[in-house]
DSSP file (Angstrom, degrees, kcal/mol; ACC not computed):
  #  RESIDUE AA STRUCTURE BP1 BP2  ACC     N-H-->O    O-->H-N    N-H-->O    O-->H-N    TCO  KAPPA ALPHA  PHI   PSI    X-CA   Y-CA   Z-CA
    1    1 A X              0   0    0      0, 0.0     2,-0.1     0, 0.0    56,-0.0   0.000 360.0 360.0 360.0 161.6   -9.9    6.1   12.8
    2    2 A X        -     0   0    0     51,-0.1     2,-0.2    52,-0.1     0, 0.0  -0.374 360.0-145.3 -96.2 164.7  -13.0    4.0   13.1
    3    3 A X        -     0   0    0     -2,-0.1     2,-0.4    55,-0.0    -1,-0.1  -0.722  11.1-133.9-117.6 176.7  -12.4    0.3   14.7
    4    4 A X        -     0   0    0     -2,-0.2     6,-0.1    53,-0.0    50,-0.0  -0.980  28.2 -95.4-143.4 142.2  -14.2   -2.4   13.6
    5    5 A X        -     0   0    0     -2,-0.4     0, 0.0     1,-0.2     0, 0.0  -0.077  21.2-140.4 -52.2 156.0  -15.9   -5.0   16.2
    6    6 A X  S    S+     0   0    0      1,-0.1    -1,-0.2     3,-0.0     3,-0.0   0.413  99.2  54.4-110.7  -7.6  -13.4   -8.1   16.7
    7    7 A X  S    S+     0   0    0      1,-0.1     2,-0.5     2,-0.1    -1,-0.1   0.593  93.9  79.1-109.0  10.6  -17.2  -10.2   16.5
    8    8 A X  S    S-     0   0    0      1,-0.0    -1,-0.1     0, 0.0     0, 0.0  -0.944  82.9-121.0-115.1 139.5  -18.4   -9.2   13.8
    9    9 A X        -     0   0    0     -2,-0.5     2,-0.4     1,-0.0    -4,-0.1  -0.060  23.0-138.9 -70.4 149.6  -17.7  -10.1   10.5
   10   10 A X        -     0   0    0     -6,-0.1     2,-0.3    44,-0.0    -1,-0.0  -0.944  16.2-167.0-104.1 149.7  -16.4   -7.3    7.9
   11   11 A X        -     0   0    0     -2,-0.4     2,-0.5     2,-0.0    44,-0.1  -0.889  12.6-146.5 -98.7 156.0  -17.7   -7.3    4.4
   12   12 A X        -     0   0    0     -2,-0.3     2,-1.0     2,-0.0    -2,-0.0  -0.949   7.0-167.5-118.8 147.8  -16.2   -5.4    1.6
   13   13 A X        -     0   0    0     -2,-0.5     2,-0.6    39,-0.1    39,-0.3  -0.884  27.2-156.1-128.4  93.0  -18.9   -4.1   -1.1
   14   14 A X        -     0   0    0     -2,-1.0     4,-0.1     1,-0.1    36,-0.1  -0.778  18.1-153.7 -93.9 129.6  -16.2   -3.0   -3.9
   15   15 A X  S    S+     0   0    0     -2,-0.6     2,-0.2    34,-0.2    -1,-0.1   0.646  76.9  28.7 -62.3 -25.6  -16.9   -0.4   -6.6
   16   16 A X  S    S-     0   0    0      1,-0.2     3,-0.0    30,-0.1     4,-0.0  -0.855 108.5 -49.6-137.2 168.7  -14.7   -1.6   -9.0
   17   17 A X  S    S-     0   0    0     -2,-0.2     2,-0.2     1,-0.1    -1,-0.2   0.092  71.5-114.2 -24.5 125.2  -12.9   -5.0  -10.3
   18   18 A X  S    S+     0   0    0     -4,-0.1     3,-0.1     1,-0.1    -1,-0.1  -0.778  86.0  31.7-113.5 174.1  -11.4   -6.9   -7.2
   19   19 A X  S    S-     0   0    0     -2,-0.2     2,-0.4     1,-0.1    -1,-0.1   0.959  83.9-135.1 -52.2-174.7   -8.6   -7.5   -6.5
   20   20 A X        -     0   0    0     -2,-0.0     2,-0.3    -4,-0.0    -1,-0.1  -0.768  15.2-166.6 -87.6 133.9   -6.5   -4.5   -7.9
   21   21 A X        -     0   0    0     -2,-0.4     2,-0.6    -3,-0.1     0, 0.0  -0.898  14.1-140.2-116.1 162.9   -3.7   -5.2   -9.4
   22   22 A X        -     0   0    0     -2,-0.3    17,-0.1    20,-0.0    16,-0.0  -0.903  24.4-130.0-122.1 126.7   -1.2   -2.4  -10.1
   23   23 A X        -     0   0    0     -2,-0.6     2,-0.2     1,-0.1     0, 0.0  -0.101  28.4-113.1 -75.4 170.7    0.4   -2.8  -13.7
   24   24 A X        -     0   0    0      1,-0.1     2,-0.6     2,-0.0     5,-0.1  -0.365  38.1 -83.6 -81.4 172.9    4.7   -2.7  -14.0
   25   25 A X  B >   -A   28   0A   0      3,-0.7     3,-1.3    -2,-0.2    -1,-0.1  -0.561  35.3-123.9 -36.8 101.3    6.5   -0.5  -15.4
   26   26 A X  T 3  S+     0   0    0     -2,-0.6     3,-0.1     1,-0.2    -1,-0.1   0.837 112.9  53.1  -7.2 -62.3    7.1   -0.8  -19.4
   27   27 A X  T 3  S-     0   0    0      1,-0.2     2,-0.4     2,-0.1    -1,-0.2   0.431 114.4-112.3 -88.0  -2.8   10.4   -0.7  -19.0
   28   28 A X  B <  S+A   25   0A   0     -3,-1.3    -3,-0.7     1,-0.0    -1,-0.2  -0.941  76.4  50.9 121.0-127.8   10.9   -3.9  -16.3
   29   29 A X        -     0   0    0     -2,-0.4     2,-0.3    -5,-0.1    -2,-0.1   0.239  57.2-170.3 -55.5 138.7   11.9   -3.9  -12.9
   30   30 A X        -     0   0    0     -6,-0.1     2,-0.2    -3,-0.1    -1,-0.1  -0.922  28.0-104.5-114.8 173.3   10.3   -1.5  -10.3
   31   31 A X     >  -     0   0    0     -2,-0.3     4,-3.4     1,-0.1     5,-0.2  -0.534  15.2-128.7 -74.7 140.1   11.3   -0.9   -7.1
   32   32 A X  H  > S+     0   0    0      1,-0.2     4,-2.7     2,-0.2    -1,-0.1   0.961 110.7  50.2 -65.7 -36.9    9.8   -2.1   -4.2
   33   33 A X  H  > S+     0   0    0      1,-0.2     4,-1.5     2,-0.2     5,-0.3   0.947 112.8  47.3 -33.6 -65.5    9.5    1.0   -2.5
   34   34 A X  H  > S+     0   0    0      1,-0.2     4,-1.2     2,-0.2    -1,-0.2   0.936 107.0  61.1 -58.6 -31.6    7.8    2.7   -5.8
   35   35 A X  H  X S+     0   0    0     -4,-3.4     4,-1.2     2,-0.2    -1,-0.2   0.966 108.9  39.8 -57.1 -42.1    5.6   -0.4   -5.9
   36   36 A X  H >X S+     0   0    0     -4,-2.7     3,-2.9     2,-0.2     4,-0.9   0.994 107.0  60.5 -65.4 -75.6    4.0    0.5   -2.2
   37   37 A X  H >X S+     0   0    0     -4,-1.5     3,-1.9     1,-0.3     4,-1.6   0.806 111.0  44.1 -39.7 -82.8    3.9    3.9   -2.8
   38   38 A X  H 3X S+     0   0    0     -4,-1.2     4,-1.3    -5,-0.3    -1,-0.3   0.692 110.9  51.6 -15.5 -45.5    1.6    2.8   -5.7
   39   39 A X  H <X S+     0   0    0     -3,-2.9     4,-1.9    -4,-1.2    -1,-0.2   0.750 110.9  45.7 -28.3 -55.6   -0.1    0.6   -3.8
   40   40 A X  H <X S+     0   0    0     -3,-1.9     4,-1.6    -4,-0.9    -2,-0.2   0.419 111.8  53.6-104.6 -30.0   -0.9    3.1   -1.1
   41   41 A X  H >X>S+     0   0    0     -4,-1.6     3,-1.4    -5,-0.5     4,-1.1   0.882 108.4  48.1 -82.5 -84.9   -1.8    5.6   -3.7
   42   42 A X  H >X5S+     0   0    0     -4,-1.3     4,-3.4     1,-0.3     3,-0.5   0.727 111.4  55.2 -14.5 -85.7   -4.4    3.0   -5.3
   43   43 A X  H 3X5S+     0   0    0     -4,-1.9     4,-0.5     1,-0.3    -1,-0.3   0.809 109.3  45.6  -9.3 -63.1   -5.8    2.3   -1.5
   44   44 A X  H XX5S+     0   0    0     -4,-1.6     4,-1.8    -3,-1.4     3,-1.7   0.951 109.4  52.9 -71.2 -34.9   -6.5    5.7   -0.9
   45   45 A X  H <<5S+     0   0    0     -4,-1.1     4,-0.2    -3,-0.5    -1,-0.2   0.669 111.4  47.1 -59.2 -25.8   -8.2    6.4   -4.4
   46   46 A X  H 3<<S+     0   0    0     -4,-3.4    -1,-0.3    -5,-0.6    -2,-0.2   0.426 110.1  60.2-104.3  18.8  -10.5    3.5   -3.8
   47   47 A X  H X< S+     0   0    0     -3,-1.7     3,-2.0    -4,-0.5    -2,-0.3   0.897 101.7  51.5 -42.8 -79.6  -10.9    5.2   -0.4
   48   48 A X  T 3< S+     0   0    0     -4,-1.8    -2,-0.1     1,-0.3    -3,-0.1   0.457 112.9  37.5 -49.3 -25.0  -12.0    7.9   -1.8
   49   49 A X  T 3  S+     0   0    0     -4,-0.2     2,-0.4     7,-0.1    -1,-0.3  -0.169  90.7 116.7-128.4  41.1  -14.9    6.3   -4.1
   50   50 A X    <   +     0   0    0     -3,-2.0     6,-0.1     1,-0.1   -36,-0.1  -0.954  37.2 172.4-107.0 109.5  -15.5    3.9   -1.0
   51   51 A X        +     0   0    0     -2,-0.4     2,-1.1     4,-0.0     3,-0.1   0.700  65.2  79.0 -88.3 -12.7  -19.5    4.8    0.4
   52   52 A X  S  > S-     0   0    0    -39,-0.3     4,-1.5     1,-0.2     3,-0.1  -0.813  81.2-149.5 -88.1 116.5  -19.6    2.0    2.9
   53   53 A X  H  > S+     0   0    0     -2,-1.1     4,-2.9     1,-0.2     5,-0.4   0.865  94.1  60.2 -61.8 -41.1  -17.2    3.7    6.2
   54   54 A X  H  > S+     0   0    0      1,-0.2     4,-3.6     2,-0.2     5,-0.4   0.974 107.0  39.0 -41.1 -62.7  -16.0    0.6    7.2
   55   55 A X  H  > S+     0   0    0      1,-0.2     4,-1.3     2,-0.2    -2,-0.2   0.797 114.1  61.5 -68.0 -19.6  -14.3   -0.2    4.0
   56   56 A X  H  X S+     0   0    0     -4,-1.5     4,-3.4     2,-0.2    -1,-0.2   0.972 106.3  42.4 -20.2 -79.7  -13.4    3.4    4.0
   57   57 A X  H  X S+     0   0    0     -4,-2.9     4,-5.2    -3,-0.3     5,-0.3   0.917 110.9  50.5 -37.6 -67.3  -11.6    3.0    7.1
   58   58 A X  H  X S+     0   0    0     -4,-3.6     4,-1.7    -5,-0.4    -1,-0.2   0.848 109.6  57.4 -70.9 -13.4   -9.7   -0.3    6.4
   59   59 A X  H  X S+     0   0    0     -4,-1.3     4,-3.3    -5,-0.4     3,-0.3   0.972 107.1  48.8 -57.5 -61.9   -8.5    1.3    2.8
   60   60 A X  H  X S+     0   0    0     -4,-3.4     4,-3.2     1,-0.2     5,-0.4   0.917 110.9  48.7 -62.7 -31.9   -7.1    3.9    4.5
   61   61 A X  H  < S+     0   0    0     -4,-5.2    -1,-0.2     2,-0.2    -2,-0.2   0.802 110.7  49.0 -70.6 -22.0   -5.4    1.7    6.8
   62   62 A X  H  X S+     0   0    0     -4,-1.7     4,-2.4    -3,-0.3     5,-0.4   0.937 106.1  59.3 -35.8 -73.8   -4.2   -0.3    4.3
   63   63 A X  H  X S+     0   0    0     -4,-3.3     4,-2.0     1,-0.3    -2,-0.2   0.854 100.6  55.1  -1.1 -85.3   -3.1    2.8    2.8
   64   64 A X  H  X S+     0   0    0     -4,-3.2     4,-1.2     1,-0.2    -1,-0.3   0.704 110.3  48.6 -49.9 -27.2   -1.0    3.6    5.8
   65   65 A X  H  > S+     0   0    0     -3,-0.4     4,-2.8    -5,-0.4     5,-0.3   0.983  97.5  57.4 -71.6 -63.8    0.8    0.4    5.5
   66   66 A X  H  X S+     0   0    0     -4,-2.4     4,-1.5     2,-0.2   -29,-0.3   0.727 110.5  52.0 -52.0 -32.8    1.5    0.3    2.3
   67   67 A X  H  X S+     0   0    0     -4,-2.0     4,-1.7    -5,-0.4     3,-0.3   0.932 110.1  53.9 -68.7 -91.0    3.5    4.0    3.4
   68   68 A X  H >X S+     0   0    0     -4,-1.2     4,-1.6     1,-0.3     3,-1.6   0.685 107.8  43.9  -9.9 -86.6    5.1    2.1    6.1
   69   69 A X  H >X S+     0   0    0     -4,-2.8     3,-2.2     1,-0.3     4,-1.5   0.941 110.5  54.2 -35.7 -59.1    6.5   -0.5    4.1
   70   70 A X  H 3X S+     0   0    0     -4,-1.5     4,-1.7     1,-0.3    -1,-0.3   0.882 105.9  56.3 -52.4 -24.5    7.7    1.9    1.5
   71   71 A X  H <X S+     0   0    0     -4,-1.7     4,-1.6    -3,-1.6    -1,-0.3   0.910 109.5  50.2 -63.7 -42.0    9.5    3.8    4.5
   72   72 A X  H <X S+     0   0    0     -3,-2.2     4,-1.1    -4,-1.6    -1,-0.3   0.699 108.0  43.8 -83.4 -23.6   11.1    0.9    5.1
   73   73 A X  H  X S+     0   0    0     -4,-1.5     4,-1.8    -3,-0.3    -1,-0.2   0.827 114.2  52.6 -95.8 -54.1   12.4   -0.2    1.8
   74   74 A X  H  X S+     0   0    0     -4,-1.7     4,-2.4    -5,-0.4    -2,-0.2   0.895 108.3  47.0 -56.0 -34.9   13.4    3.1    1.2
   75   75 A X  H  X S+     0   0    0     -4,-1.6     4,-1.0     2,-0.2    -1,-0.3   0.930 117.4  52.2 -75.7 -40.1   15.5    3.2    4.9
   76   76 A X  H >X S+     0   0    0     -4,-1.1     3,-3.8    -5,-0.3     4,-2.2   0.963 114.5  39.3 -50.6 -75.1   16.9   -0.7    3.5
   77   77 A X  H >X S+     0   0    0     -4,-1.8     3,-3.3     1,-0.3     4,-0.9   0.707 113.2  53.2 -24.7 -92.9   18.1    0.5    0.1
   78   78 A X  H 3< S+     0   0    0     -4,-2.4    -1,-0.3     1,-0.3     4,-0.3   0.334 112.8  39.5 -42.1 -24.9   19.2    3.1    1.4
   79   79 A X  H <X S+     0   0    0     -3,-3.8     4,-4.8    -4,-1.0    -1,-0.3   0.699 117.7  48.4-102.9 -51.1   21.3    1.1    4.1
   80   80 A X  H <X S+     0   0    0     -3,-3.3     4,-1.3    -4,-2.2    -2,-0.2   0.687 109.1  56.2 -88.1 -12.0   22.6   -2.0    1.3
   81   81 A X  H  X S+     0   0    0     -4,-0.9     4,-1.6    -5,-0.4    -1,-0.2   0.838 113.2  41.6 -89.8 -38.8   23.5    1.1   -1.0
   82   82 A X  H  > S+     0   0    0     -4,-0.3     4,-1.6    -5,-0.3     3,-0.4   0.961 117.1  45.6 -77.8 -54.8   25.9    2.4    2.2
   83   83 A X  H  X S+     0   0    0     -4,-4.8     4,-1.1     2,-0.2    -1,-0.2   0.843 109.4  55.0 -52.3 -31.5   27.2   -0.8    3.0
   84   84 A X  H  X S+     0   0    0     -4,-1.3     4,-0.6     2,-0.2    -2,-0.2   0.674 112.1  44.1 -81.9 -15.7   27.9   -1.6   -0.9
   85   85 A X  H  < S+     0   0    0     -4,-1.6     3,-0.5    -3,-0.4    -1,-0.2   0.868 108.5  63.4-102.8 -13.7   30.1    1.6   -1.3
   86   86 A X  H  < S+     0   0    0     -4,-1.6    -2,-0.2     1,-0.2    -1,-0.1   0.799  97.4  56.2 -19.5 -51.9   31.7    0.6    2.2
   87   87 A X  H  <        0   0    0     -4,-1.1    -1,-0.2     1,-0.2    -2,-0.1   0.714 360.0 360.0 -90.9 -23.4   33.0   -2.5    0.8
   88   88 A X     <        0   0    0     -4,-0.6    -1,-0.2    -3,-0.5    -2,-0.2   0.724 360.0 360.0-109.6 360.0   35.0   -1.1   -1.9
């Protein structure tokens, strides 16, 4: 992955409406986990229609976060769901 100078300034030159927002669900609540994976999805797709490499770059790293988190959520849930049938 590309690194980006710590003395030089980034700009971002965005293709589309900033920021993104990513709509809910119809039906209410999402999860956070599905929200990052959305997120992450979104990132890469303006990745994808990104011409400037920097902003490339930092999409996809974004991107990769937004994965991260959602790993993580998933591992929590996953965790408060084991502990809640524990307890009864």
């Amino acid at each position: 992955m590309q690194s980006v100078s710590q003395s030089s300034p980034v700009i971002f030159h965005w293709n589309k409406a900033v920021p993104f927002a990513l709509p809910r669900k119809a039906e209410g609540f999402v999860s956070k986990f599905e929200d990052h994976k959305r997120r992450a999805a979104e990132c890469l797709r303006l990745a994808r229609e990104a011409v400037d490499k920097t902003n490339k770059a930092l999409l996809i790293e974004m991107a990769q976060t937004w994965v991260k988190l959602a790993e993580q959520d998933k591992i929590a849930e996953q965790e408060r769901t084991k502990i809640g049938k524990e307890q009864r």
